[in-house]
TORKE-281494 format. One record per residue (C-alpha): x, y, z negated. Coordinates in steps of 0.5 Angstrom, whole numbers, padded with zeros to 4 digits, always signed. Layout:
N
XYZ/...
***
This chain:
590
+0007+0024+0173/+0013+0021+0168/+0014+0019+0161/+0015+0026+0160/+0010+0029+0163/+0006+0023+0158/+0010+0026+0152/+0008+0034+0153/+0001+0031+0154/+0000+0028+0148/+0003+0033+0145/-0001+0038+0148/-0006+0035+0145/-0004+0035+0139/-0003+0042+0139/-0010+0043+0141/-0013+0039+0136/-0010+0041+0130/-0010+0049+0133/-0017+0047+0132/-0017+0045+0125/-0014+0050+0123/-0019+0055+0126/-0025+0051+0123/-0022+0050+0116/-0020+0059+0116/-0027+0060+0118/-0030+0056+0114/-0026+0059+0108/-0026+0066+0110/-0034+0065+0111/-0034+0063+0104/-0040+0060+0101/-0045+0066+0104/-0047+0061+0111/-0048+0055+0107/-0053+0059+0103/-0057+0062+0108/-0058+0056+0111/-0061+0053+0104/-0064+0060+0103/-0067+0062+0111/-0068+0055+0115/-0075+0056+0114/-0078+0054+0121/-0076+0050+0127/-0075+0057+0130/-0071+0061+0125/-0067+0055+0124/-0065+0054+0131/-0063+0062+0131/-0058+0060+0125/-0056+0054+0126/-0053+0056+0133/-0050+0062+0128/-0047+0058+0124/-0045+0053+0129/-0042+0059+0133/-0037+0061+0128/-0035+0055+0124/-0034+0052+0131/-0037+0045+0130/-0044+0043+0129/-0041+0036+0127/-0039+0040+0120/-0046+0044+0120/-0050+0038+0121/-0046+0034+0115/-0048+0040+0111/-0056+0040+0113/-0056+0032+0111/-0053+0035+0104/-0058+0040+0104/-0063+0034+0105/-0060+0028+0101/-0060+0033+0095/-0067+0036+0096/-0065+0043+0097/-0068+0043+0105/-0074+0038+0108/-0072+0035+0113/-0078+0039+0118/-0073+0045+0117/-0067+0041+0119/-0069+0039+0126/-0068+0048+0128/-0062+0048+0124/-0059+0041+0128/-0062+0043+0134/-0059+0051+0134/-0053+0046+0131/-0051+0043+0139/-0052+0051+0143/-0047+0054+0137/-0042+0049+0139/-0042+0052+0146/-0039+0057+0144/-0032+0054+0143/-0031+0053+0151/-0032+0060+0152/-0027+0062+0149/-0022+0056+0152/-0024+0060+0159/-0019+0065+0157/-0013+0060+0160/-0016+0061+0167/-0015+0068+0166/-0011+0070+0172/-0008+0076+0176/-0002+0080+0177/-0004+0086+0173/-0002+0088+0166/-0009+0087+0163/-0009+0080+0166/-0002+0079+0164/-0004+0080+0156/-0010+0076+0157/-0006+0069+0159/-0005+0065+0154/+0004+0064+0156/+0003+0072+0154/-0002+0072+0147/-0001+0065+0145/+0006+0065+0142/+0004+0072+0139/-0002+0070+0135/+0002+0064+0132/+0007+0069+0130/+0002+0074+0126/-0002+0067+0124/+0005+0065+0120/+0007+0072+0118/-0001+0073+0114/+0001+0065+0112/+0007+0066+0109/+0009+0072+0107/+0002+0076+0104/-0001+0074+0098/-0008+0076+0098/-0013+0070+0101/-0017+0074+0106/-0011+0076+0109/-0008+0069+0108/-0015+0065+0112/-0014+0071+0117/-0007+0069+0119/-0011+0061+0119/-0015+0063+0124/-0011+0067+0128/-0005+0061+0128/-0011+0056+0129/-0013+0060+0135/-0005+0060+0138/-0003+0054+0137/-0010+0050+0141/-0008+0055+0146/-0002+0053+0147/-0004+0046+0146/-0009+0047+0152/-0003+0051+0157/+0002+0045+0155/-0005+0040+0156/-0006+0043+0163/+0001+0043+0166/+0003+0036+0164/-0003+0033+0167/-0002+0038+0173/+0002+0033+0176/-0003+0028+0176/-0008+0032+0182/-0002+0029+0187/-0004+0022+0183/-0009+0017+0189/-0009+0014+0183/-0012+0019+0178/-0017+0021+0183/-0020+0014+0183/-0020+0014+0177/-0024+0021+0175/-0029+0019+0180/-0031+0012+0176/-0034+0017+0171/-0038+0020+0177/-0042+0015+0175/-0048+0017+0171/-0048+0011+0166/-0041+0010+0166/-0039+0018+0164/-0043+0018+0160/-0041+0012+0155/-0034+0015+0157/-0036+0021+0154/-0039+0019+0149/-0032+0014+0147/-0028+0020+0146/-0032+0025+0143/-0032+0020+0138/-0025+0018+0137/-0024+0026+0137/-0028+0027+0133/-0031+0033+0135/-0035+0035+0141/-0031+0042+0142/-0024+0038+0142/-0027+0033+0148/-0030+0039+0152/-0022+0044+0151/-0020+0036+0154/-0024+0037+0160/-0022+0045+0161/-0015+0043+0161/-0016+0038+0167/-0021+0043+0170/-0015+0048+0170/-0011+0043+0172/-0016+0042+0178/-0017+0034+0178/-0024+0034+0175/-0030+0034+0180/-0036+0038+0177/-0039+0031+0179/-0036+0027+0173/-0036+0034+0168/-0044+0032+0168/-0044+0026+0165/-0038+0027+0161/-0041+0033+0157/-0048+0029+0157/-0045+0023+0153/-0040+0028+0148/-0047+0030+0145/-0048+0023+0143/-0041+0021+0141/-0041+0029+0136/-0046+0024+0132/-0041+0019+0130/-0038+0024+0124/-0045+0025+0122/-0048+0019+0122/-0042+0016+0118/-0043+0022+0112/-0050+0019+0112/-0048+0013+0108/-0050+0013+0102/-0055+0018+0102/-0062+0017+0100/-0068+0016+0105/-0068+0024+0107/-0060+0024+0108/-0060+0019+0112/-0067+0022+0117/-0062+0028+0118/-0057+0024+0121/-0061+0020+0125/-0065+0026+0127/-0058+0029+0130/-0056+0022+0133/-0064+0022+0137/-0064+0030+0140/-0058+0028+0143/-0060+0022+0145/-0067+0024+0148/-0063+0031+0151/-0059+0025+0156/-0065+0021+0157/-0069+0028+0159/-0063+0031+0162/-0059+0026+0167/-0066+0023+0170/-0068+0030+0172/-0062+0033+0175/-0059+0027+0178/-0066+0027+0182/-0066+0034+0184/-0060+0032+0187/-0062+0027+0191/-0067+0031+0193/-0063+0038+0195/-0056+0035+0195/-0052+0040+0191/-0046+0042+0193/-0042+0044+0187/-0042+0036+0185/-0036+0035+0189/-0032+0041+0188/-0027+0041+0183/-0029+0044+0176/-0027+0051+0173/-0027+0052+0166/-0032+0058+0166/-0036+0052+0169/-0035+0047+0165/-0037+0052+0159/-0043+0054+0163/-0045+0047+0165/-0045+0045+0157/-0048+0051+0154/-0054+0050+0160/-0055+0043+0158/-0056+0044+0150/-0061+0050+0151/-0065+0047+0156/-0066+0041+0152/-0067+0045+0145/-0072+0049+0150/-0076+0042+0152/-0075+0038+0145/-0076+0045+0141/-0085+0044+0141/-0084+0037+0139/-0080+0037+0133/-0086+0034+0129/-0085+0028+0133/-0077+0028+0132/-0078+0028+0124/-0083+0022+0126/-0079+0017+0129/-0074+0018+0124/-0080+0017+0118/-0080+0011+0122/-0074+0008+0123/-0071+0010+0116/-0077+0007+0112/-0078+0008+0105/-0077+0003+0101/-0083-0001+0097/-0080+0000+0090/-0079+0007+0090/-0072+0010+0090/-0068+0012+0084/-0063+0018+0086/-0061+0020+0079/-0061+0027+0076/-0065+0031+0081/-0059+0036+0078/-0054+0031+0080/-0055+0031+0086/-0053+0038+0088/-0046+0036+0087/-0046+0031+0094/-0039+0030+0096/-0041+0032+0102/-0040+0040+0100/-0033+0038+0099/-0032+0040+0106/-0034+0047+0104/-0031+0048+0096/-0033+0055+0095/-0039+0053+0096/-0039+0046+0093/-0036+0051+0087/-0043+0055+0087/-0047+0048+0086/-0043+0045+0080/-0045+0053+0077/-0053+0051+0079/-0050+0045+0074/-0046+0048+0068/-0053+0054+0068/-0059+0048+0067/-0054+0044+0063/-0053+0051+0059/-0060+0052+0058/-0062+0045+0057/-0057+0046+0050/-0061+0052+0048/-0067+0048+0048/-0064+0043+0044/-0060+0048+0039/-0067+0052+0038/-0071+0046+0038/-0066+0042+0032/-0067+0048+0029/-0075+0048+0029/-0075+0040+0026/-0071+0042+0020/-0078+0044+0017/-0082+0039+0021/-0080+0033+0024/-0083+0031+0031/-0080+0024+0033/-0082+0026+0040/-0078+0032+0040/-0073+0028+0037/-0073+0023+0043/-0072+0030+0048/-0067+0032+0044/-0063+0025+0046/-0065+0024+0052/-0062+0031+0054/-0056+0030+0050/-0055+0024+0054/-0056+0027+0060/-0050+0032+0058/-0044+0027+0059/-0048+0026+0065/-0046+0032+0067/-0040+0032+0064/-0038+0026+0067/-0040+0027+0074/-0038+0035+0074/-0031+0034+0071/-0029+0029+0076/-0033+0033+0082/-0029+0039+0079/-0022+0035+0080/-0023+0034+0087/-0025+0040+0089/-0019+0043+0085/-0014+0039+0089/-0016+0042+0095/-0013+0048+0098/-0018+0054+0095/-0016+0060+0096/-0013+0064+0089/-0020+0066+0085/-0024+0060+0087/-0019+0056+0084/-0019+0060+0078/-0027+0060+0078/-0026+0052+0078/-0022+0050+0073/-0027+0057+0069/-0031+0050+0070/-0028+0046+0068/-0026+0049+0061/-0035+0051+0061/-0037+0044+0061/-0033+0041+0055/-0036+0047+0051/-0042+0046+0054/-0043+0038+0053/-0038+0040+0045/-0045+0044+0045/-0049+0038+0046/-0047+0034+0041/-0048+0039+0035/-0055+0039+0036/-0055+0032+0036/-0053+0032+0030/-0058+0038+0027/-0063+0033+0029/-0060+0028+0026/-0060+0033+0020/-0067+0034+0021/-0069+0028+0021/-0066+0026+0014/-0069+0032+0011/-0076+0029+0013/-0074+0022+0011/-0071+0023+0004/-0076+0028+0003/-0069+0035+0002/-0072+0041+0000/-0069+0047+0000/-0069+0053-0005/-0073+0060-0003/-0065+0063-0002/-0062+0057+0002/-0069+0057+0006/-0068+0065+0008/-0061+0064+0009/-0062+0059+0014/-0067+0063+0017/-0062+0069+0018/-0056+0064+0021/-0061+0060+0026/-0063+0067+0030/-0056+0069+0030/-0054+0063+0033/-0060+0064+0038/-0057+0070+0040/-0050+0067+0041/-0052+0062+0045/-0057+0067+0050/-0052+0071+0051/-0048+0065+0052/-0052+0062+0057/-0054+0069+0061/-0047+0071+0061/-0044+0064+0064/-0051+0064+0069/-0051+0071+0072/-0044+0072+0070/-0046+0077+0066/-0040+0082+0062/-0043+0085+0059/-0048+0080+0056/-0041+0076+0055/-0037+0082+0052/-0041+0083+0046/-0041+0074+0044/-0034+0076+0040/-0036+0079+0035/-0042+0076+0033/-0038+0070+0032/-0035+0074+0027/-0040+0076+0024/-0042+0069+0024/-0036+0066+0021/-0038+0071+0015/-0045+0069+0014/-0042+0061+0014/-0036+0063+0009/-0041+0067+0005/-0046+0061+0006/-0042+0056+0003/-0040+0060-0003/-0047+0061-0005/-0049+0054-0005/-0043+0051-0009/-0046+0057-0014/-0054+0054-0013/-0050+0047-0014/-0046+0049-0020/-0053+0053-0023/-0056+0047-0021/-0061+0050-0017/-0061+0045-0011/-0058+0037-0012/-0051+0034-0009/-0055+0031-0003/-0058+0038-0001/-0052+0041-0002/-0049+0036+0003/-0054+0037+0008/-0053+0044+0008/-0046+0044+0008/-0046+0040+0015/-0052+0045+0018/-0048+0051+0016/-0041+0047+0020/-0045+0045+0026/-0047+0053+0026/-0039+0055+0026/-0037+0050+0031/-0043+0052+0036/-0041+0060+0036/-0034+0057+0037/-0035+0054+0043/-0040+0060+0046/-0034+0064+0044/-0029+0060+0049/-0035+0060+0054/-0035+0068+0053/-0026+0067+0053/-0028+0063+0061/-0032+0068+0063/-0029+0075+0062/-0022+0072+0064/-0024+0067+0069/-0019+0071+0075/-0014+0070+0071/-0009+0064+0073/-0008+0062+0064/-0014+0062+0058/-0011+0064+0053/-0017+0066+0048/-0011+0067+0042/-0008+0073+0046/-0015+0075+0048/-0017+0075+0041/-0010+0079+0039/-0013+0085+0044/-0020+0085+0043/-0021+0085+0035/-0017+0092+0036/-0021+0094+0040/-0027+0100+0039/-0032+0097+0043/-0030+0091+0038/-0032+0095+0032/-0038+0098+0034/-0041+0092+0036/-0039+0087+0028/-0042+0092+0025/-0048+0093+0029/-0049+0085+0028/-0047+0085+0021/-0052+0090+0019/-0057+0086+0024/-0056+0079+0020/-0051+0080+0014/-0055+0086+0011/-0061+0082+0011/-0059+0077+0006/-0055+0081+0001/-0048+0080+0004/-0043+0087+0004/-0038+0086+0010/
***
């Protein structure tokens, strides 16, 4: 072997790695946000869980990703951790599946059926149609199709570049000695456990040994280990995502890292006994990629098979390895830690957390807005402390939503999501606008109660006409942004108008009150400022409702939205709906 068979090698290796990558990113994207959530919604016994985390697994290609996800889950309390054990275990079968589909380079034969299926035929093409689908069509399936299909083509060639360098090495005396040290149970095991975590994954460390297989220089004797110590080393990745999680992230790592672990104590001792005992003969043959596959997936579900009625037990030694901690640990906002950045990996999804967000701090606000509103004729200091408390916790959420948000934002999403995205971006600013005015309102309120403010019957009933209508603004606000709700969003404009009109006319007749000297200048200040923070309330439900109704679009532009939908017969039927509903109960002709 010489330094180009090296170069091709390496370079080979590269190509598989990166084929591999660009597989698992197309997948993840073409599957969107619906694994992850039937994951969350479905994983309810160990059984279940292994059916689909094997699913899941299968079709992203790497239990390492599936894995970070469930300590997501757990850190942020949407999964237990007793449910986490099935998805885990089902986890190690699914990422099996990549060694199958690598079985196709030995495919062999002189047929034209068999000439099609050899990577030198369909390799070159898949790359091909994957950069057609990436560069030239527009449409996301499309594009993450072409992602796949590229990724596919490309860790094929890797494989087929892989196997013809190292092809040489079977004339190595050399290479031979070397391969047979990780016959050595211990030492493959150790060896297998160092490259998996250096690759980073188990599936590329198993397409390692096939393009060896294929190259005919991987005894079967050597394979065994080697795919032993790979599941240990799959658990480097996961155990470093648990940093920084709480006490139930860190269980789920640890969880993966010692169903590995017990999966080479209970497997290697019994194999390589009954091998002292009945001499296999297969171990000394040279391994094929069909059996590596085979070797592989048999390992991860004869342990799932032994382990699975002791996954009570699992959970307890992680209970005991990772103890609670005597002061009782402080995670924050429950709400806040749905936004894990461990969910970043999968953006679409990471997306659906930060709308669970903005829809708790959507509905915090209509409590504080209603509530502010009930204070104004009496005061509760206990209220009151509510109301800041959640105010607070607003620019939490804004703080922590705007910037998980712009992470998200940077990544590669496919066109909708990234308008989904920054229709998020622009809801939270509005949303938290909200907050604050109904801090001032309860500031209002409660100088209405020191200072002893008493309206007039006129401006009593008047408030009581504005307060429902920004109540329903402000439902229908908050409907149409959680359920994405159009037709809730598409009637907000035009009460908005109309409350514009209520607080003009509002305004002018508590200057006549003052002029006549029916209220005093203090009143009439106070009133002034209720009647502002109502106007600017429906102003920002009407950009929430802007965001909804448009949040396909590549720009908002609520001024040209506005231009169009005033002139619209919908439009006009629904002002004069809301006119006769609130203007007309208090005198005032629209």
């Amino acid at each position: 072997m010489d330094i180009f068979d090296l170069i091709t090698l390496l370079g080979g290796l590269g190509f598989f790695m990166y084929g591999m990558s660009l597989m698992g990113s197309g997948l993840k994207s073409a599957a969107g946000s619906k694994l992850e959530a039937i994951l969350e919604k479905l994983a309810g016994t160990p059984i279940r869980g292994i059916l689909l985390g094997t699913a899941v697994t299968a079709i992203i290609q790497s239990s390492s990703a599936t894995t970070v996800m469930v300590v997501g889950f757990v850190n942020s309390g949407i999964m237990k951790l007793a449910n986490a054990v099935g998805v885990i275990m089902g986890a190690n079968i699914g990422t099996t599946m990549t060694g199958w589909v690598l079985c196709l380079a030995e495919v062999s034969g002189e047929s034209v059926i068999f000439s099609l299926f050899k990577p030198s035929t369909f390799a070159p093409l898949l790359v091909l149609i994957g950069t057609i689908l990436i560069v030239f069509v527009k449409d996301s399936k499309k594009r993450n199709i072409g992602k796949i299909i590229l990724g596919f083509g490309t860790l094929m060639v890797g494989m087929s570049n892989m196997s013809d360098a190292a092809a040489p090495l079977a004339e190595m005396p050399e290479f031979a000695d070397f391969i047979t040290i990780f016959s050595n149970p211990i030492l493959g095991i150790i060896f297998g456990t160092i490259m998996t975590a250096v690759t980073q994954s188990s599936s590329a460390s198993v397409g390692i040994m096939q393009a060896l297989a294929l190259s005919g220089i991987l005894p079967y004797s050597a394979v065994i280990p080697l795919v032993l110590g790979i599941g240990i080393g799959a658990s480097m990745p996961v155990m470093i995502s648990s940093i920084g999680a709480n006490t139930g992230g860190k269980r789920t790592s640890f969880i993966y890292l010692y169903f590995n672990i017990l999966r080479t104590i209970i497997v290697a001792p019994v194999f390589y006994i009954a091998n002292a005992v009945f001499r296999f003969p297969f171990m000394q043959e040279n391994a094929t990629m069909f059996g590596i596959a085979l070797i592989n997936t048999c390992i991860n579900v004869i342990a799932t098979i032994i382990l699975y009625p002791f996954a009570g037990l699992l959970v307890k030694l992680t209970v005991l390895t990772v103890r609670d901690s005597k002061k009782a640990e402080h995670t924050g906002d429950p709400m806040l830690e749905l936004i894990d950045k461990r969910f970043l990996a999968t953006p679409e999804y990471a997306l659906n957390q930060c709308r669970t967000v903005i829809s708790h701090m959507a509905e915090m606000d209509l409590y504080n807005i209603t509530t502010a509103m009930k204070l104004q004729t009496r005061y509760d200091e206990k209220l009151g402390r509510i109301i800041e408390e959640n105010e607070n916790l607003a620019d939490e959420y804004e703080d922590a939503l705007g910037s998980y948000l712009v992470e998200i934002s940077q990544m590669n999403l496919p066109e909708t999501e990234s308008y989904r995205a920054s229709m998020y971006i622009h809801s939270i600013g509005d949303f938290e606008r909200i907050s604050d005015h109904s801090m001032n309102l309860c500031e209002l309120a409660q100088k209405i109660d020191r200072q002893h403010i008493a309206f007039s019957d006129g401006a009593k009933q008047e408030l009581d006409t504005i307060n429902a209508a920004i109540t329903e603004i402000l439902e229908l606000a908050v409907k149409s942004f959680r359920e994405s709700d159009m037709k809730s969003a598409i009637r907000i404009e035009p009460l908005e108008e109309v409350i514009d009109v209520l607080c003009d006319e509002l305004k002018d007749r508590h200057v006549k009150r003052l002029q006549q000297g029916l209220c005093s200048i203090e009143t009439g200040f106070v009133f002034n400022d209720l009647v502002n923070n109502y106007e600017r309330i429906s102003d920002h439900c009407s950009n929430i409702a802007i965001y909804v109704l448009r949040s396909n679009d590549k720009i908002f532009d609520p001024h040209k939205y506005l231009l169009g939908i005033e002139h619209k017969e919908y439009f006009e039927s629904m002002f004069r709906e809301y006119s006769d509903k609130y203007c007309s109960e208090i005198g005032i002709k629209v």
